[in-house]
N, C-alpha and C positions, 0 to 999 in steps of 0.2 A: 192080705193084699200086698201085691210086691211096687215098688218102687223101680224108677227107670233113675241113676247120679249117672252123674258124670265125677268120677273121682281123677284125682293128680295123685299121680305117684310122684316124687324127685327122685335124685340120686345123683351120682357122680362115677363119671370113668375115672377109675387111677390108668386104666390102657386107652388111650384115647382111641375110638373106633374112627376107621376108615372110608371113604362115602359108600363102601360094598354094605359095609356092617352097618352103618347106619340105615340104607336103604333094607338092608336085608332086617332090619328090629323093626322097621317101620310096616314092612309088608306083612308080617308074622303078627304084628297087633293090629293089623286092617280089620279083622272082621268085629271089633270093639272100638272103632273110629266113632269120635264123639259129634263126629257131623252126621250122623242119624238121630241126636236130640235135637230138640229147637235149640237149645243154651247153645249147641255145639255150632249149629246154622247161625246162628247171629252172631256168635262173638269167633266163628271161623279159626275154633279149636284144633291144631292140629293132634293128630296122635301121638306122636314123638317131637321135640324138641331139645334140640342140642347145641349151648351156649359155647359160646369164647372158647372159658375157662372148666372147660370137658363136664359142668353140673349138664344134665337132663330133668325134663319134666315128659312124665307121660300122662297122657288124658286119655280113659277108658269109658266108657260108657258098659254100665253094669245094673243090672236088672238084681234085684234082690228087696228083701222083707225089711230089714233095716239098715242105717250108712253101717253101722259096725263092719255087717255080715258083707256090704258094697266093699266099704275099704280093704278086706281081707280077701276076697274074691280079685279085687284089684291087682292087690301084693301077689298075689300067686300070680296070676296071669303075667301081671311086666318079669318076677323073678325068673318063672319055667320059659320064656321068649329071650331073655337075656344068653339065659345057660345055652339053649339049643342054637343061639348066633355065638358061644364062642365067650360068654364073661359070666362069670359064676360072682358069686358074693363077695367077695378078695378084691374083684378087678372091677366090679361096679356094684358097691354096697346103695340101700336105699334108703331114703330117709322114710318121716311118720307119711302117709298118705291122708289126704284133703278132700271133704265134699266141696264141689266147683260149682256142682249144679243137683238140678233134681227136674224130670218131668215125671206127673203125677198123672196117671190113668183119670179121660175125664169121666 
């Protein structure tokens, strides 16, 4: 039986991205936007968030059998989204990734 998280990746630009780069990270994780869960509808999760002080938080919605297997499907996804905008692991390493949420098939 598979499970629908909502997982949070963090991380932090050391290159601080530009509104292209940001919009452009943001559009490239559109089709894993956590406002297709209800968690995501009600608490009006965005995909990408970019604080102050260059940390990010991404919120994915990821379908998988356990959070393990969620959070690591996660990681892959924000890291390969990151590299093809232009910042590889050096210029925006990530931290541990977080279950936020869970919808369960009724």
């Amino acid at each position: 039986m598979t499970t629908t998280y909502v997982i949070t990746v963090p991380g932090t630009f050391l290159r601080p991205p530009d509104d292209d780069a940001r919009a452009d990270i943001a559009r490239r994780l559109r089709p894993a936007d956590p406002h297709k869960t209800e968690l995501g509808r009600e608490e009006d999760l965005d995909v990408l968030t970019v604080h102050d002080n260059n940390t990010f938080s991404a919120r994915l919605e990821v379908t998988a059998a356990t959070s393990g297997e969620a959070e690591a499907k996660a990681v892959a996804t924000v890291a390969e989204t990151l590299r093809e905008a232009g910042f590889d692991a050096d210029a925006a390493p990530l931290g541990p990734p977080a279950v936020t949420g869970m919808d369960n098939p009724a």
